[in-house]
DSSP file (Angstrom, degrees, kcal/mol; ACC not computed):
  #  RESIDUE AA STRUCTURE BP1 BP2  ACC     N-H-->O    O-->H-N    N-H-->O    O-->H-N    TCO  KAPPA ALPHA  PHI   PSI    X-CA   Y-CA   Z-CA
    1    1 A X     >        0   0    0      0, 0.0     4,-1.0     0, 0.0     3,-0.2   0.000 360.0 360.0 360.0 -44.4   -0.8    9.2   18.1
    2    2 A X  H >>  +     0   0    0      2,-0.2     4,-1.8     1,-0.2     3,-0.7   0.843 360.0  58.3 -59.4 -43.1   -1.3   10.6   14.3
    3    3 A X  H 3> S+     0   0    0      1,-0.3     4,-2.5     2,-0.2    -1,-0.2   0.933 110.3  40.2 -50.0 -59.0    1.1    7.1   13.4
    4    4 A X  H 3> S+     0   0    0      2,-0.2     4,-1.5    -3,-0.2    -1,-0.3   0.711 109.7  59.7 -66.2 -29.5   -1.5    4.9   15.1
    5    5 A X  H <X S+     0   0    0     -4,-1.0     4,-3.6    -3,-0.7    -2,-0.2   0.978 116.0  32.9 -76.7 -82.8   -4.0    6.9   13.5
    6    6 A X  H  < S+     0   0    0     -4,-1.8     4,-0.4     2,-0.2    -2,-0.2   0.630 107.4  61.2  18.0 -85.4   -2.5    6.0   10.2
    7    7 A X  H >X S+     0   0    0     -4,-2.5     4,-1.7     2,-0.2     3,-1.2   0.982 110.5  45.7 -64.0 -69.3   -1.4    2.8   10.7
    8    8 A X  H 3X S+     0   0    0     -4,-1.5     4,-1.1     1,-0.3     5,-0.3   0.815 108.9  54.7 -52.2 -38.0   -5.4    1.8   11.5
    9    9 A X  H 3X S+     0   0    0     -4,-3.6     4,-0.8    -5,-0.2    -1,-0.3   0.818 106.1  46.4 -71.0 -19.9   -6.8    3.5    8.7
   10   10 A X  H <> S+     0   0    0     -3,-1.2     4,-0.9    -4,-0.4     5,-0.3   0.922 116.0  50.4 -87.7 -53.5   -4.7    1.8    5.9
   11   11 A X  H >X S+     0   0    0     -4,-1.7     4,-1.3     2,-0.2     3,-0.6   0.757 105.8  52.8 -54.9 -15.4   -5.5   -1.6    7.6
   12   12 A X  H >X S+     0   0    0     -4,-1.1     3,-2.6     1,-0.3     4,-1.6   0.923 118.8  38.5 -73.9 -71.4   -9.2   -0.8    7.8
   13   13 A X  H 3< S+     0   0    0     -4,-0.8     4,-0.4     1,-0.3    -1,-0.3   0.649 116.2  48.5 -59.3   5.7   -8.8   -0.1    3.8
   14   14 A X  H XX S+     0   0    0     -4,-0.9     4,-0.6    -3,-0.6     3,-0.5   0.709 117.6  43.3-109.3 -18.6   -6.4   -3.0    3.1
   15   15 A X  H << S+     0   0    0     -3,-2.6     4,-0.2    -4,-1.3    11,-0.2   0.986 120.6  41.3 -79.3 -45.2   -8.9   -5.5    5.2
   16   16 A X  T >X S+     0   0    0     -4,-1.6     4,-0.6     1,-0.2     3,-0.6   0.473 104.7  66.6 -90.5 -11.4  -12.3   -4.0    3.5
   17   17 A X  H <> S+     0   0    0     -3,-0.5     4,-1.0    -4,-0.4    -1,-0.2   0.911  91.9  64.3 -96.2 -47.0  -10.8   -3.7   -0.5
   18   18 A X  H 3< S+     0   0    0     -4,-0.6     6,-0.2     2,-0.2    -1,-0.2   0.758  89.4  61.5 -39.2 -31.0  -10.6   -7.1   -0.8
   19   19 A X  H <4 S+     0   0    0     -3,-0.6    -2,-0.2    -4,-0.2    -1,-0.2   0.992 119.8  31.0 -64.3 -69.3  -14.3   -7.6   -0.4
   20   20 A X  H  < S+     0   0    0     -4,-0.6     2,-0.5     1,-0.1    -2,-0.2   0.577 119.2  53.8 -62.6 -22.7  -14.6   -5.6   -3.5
   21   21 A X    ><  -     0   0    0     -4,-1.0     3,-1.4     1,-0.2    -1,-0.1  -0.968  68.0-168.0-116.9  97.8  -11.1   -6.7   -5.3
   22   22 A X  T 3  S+     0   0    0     -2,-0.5     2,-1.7     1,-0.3    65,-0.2   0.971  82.8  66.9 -61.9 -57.2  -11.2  -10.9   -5.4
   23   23 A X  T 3  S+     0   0    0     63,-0.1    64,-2.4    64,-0.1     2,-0.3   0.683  89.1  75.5 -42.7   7.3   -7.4  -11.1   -6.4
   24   24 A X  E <   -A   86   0A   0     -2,-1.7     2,-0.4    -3,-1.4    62,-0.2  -0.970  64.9-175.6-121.4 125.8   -6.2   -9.6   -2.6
   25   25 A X  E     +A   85   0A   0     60,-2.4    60,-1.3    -2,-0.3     2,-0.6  -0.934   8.6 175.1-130.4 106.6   -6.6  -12.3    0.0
   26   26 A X  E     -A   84   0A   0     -2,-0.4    58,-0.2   -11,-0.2     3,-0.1  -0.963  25.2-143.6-126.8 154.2   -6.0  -11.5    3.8
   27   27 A X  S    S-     0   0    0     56,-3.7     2,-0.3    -2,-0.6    -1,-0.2   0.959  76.9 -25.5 -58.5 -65.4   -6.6  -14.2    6.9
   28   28 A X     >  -     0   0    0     55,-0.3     4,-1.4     1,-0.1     3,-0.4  -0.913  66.7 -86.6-150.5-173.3   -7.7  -11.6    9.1
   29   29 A X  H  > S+     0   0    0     -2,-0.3     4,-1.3     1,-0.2   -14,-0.1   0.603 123.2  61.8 -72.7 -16.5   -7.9   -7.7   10.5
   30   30 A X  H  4 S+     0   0    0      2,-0.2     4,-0.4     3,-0.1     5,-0.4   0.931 102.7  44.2 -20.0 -76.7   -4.5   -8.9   12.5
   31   31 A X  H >> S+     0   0    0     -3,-0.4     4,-3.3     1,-0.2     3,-1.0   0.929 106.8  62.9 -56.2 -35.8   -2.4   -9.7    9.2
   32   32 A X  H 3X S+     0   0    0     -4,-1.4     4,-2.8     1,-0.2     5,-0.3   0.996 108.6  40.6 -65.9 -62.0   -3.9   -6.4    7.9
   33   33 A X  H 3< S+     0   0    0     -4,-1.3    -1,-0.2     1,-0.2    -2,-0.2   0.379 113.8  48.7 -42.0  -0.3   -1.9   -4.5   10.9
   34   34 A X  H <> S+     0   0    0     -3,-1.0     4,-1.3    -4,-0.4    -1,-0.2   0.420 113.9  45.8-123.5 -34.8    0.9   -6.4   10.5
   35   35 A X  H  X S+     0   0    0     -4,-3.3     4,-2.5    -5,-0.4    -2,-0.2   0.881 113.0  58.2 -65.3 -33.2    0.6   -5.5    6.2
   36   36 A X  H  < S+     0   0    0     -4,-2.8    -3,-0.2    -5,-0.3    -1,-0.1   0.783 112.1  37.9 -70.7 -29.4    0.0   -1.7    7.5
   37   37 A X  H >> S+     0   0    0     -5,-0.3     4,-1.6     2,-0.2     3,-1.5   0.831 112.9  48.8-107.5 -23.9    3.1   -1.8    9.2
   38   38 A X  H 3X S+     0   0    0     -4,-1.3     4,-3.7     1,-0.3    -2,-0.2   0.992 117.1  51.8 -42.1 -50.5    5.3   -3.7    6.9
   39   39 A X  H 3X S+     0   0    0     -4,-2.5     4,-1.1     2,-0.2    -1,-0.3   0.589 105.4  49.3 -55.0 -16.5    3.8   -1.2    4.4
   40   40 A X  H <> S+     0   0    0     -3,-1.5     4,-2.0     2,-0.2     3,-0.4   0.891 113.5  50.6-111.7 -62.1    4.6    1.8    6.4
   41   41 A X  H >X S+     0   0    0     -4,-1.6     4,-4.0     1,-0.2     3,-2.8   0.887 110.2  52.8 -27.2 -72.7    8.5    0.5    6.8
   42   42 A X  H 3X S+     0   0    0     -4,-3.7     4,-1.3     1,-0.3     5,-0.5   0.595 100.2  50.4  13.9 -95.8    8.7   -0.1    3.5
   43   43 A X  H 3< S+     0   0    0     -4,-1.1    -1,-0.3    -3,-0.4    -2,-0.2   0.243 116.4  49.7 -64.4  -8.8    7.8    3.0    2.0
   44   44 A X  H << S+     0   0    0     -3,-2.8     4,-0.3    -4,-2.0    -2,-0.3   0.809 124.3  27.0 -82.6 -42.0   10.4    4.6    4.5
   45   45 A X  H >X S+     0   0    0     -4,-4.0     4,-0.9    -5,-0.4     3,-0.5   0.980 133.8  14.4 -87.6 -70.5   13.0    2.2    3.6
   46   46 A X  H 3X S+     0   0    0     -4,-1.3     4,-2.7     1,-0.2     3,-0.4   0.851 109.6  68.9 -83.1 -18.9   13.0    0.7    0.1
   47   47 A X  H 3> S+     0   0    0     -5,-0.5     4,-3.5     1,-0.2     5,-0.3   0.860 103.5  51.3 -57.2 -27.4   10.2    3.1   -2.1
   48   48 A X  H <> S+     0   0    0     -3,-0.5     4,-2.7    -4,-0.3    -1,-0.2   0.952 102.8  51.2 -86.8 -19.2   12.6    5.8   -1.9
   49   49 A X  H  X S+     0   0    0     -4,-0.9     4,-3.2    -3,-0.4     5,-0.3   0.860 115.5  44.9 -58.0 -53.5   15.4    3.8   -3.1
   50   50 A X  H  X S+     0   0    0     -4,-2.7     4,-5.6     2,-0.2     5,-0.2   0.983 107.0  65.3 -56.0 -47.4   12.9    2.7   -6.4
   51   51 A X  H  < S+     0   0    0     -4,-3.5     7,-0.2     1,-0.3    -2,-0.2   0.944 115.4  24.7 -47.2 -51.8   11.9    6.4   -6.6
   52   52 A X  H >< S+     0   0    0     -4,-2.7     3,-0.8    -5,-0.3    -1,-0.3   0.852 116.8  57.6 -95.1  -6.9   15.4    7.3   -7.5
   53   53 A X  H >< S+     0   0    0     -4,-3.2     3,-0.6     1,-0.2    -1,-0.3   0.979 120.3  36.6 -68.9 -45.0   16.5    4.1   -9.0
   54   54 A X  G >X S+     0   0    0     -4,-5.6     4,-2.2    -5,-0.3     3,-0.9   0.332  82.2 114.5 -83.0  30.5   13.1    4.8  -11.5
   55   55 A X  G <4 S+     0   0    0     -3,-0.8     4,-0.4     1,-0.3     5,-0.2   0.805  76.7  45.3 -65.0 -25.7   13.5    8.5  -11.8
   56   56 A X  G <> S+     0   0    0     -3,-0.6     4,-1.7    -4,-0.2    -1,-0.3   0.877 112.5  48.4 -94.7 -22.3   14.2    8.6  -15.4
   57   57 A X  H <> S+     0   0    0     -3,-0.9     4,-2.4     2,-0.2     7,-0.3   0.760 114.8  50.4 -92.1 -34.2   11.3    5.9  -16.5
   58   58 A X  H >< S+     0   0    0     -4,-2.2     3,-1.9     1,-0.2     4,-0.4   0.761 114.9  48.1 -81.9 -90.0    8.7    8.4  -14.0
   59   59 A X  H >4 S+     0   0    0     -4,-0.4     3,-1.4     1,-0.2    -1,-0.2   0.436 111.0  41.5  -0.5 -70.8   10.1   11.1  -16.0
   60   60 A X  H 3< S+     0   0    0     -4,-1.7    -1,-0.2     1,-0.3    -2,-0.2   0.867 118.6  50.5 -64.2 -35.8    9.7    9.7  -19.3
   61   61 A X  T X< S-     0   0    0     -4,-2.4     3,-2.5    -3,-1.9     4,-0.4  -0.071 115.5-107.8 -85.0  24.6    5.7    8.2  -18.2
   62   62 A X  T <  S-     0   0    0     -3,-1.4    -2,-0.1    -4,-0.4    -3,-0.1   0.884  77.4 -44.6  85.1  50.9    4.8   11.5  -17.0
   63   63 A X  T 3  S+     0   0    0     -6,-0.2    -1,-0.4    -8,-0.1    -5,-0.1   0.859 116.9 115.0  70.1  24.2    5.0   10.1  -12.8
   64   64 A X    X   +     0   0    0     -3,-2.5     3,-0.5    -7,-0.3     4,-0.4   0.723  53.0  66.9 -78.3 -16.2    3.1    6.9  -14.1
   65   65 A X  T 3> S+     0   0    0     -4,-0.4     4,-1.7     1,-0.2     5,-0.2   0.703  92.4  67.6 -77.7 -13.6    5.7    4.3  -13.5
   66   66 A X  H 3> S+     0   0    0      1,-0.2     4,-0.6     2,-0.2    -1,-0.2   0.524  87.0  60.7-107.7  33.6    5.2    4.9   -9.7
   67   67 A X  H <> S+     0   0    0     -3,-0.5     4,-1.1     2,-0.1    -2,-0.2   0.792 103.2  50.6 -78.2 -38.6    2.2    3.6   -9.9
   68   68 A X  H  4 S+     0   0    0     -4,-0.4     4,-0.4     2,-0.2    -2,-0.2   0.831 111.8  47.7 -73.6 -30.1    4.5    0.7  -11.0
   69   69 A X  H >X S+     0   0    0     -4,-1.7     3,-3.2     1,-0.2     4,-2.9   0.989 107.6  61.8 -60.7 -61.4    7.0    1.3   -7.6
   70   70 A X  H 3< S+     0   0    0     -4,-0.6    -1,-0.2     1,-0.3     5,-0.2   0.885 108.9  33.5 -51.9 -50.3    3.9    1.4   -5.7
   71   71 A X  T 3< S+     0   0    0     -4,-1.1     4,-0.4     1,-0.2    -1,-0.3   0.451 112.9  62.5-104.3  17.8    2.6   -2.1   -6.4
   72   72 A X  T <4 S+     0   0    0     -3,-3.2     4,-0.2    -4,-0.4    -1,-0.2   0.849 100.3  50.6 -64.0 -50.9    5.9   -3.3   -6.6
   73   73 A X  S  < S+     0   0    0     -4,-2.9    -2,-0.2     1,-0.2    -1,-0.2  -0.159 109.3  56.0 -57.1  21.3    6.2   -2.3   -3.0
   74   74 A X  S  > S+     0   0    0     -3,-0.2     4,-2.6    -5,-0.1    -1,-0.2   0.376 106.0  50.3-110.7 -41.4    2.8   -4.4   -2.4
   75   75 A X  T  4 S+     0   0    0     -4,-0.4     4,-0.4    -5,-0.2    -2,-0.2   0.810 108.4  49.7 -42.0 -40.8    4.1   -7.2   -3.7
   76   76 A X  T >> S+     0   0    0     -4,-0.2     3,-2.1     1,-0.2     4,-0.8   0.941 110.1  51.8 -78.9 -31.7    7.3   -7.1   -1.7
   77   77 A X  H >> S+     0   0    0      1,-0.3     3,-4.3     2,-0.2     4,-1.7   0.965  98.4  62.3 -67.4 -60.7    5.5   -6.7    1.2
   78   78 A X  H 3< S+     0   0    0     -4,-2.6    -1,-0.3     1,-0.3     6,-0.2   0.805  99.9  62.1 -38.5 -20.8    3.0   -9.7    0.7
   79   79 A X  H <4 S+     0   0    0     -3,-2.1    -1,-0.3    -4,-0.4    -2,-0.2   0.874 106.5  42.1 -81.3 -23.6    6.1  -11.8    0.8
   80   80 A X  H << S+     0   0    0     -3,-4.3     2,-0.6    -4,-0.8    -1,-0.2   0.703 104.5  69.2 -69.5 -30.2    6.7  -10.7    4.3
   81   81 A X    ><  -     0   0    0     -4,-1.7     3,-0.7    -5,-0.1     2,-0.3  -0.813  67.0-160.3-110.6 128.1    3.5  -10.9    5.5
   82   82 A X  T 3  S+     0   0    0     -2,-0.6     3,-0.1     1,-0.3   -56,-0.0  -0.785  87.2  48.6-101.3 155.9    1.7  -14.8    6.0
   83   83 A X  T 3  S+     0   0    0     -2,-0.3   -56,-3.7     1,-0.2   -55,-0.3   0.197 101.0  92.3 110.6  22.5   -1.7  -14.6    6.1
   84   84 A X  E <   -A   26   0A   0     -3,-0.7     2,-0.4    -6,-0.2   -58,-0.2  -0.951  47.7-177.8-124.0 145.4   -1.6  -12.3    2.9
   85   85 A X  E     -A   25   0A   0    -60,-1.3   -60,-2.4    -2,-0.3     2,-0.3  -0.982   9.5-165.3-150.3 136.3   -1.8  -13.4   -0.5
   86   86 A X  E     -A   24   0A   0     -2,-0.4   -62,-0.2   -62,-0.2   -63,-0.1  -1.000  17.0-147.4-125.2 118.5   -1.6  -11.1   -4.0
   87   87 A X        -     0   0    0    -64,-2.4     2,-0.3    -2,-0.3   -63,-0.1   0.419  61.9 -38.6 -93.7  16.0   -2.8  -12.9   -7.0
   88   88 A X  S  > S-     0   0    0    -65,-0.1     4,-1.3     1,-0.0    -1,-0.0  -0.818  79.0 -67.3-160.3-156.3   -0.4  -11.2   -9.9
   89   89 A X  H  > S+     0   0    0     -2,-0.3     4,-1.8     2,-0.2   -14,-0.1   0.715 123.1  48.3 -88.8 -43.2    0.9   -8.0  -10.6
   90   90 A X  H  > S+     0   0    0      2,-0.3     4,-2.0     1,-0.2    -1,-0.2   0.866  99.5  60.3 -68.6 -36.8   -2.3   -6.2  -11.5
   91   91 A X  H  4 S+     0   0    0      1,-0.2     3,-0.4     2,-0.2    -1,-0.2   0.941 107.5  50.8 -51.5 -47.5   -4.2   -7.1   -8.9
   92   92 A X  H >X S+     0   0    0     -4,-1.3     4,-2.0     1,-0.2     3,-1.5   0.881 108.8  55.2 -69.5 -21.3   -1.4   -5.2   -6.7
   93   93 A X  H 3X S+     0   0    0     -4,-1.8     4,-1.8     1,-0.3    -1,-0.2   0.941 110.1  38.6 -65.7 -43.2   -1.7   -2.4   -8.7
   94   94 A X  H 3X S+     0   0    0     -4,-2.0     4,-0.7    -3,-0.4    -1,-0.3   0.278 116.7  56.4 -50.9  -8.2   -5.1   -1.9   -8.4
   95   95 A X  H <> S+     0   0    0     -3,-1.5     4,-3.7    -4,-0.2    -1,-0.2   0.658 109.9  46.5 -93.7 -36.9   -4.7   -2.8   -5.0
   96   96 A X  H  X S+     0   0    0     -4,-2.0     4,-1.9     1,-0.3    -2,-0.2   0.899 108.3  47.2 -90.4 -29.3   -2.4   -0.4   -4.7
   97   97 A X  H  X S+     0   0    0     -4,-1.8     4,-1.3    -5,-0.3    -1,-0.3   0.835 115.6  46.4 -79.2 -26.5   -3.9    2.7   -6.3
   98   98 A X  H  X S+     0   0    0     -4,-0.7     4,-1.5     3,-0.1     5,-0.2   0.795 114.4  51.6 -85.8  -3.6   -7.5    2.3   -4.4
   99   99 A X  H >X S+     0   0    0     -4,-3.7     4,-2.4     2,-0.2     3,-1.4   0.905 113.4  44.3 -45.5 -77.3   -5.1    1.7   -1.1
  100  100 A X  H >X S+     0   0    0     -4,-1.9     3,-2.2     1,-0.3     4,-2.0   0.781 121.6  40.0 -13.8 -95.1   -3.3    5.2   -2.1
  101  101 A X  H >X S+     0   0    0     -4,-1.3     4,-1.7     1,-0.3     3,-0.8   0.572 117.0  46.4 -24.5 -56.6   -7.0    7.0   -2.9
  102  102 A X  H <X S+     0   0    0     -4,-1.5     4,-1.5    -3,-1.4    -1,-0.3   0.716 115.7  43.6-107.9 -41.3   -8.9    5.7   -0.1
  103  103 A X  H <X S+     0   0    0     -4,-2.4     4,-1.1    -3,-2.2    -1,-0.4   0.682 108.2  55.2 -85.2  -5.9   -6.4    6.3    2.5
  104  104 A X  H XX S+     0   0    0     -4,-2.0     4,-0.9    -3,-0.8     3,-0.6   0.983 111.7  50.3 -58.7 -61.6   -5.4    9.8    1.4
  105  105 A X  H 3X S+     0   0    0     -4,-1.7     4,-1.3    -5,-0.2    -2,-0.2   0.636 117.5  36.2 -61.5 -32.6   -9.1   10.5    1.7
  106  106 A X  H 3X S+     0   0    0     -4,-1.5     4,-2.1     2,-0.2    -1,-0.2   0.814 112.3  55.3 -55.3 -50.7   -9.4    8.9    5.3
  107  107 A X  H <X S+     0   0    0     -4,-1.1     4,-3.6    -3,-0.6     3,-0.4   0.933 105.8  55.1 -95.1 -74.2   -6.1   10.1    6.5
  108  108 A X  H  < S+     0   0    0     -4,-0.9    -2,-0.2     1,-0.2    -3,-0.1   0.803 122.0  36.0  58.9 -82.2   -7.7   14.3    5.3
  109  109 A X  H  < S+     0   0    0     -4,-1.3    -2,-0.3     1,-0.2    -1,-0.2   0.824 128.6  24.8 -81.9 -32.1  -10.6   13.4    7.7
  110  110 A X  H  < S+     0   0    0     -4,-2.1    -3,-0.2    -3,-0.4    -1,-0.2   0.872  97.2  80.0-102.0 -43.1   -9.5   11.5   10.5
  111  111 A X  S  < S-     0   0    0     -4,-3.6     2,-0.3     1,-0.1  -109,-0.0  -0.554  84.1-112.5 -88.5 166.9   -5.6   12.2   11.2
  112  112 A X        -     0   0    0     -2,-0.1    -1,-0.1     1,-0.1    -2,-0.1  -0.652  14.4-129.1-118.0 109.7   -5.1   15.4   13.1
  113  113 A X              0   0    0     -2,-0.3    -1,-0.1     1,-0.2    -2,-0.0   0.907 360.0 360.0 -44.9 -64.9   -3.1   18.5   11.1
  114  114 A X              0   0    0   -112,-0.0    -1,-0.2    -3,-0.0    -3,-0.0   0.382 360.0 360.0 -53.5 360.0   -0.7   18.9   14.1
């Protein structure tokens, strides 16, 4: 249940930052559940594989360069998912650091400690 829990709060924030961030375009709160779980795959499968392939660049940028992983992984994802659209590389970054915040902060109040 805490997965589902999850999974619905990062689509609520990836449908709703786009009204505030024009460069992030998705067709509707569907494609955002279907971005929440690409995303969630993802970050099991391929972030951890960036983590260690960029371990020596996060070193050297003091952990900033996975900021860079992170909206790499936003990127990749938009290619999987129609009915999503990312208009460069910044946008996902910024996309990707108020996802991060906003669902940390959600995820705190809403999912369940057990």
């Amino acid at each position: 249940m805490n997965l589902i829990i999850r999974l619905l709060i990062t689509a609520v924030v990836a449908y709703t930052i786009p009204y505030v961030l024009p460069g992030i375009h998705f067709d509707g709160f569907s494609t955002a559940v279907v971005f929440a779980i690409v995303l969630a795959i993802l970050n099991l499968i391929v972030k951890p594989v960036l983590s260690i392939l960029g371990l020596p660049l996060t070193i050297i940028t003091f952990g900033l360069f996975a900021l860079v992983i992170n909206a790499v992984i936003i990127l990749l994802a938009e290619k999987f998912v129609s009915g999503m659209h990312v208009d460069g590389f910044w946008w996902a970054f910024i996309f990707s650091i108020a996802l991060s915040l906003i669902t940390s902060l959600l995820n705190g109040i809403f999912a369940s400690k057990d």
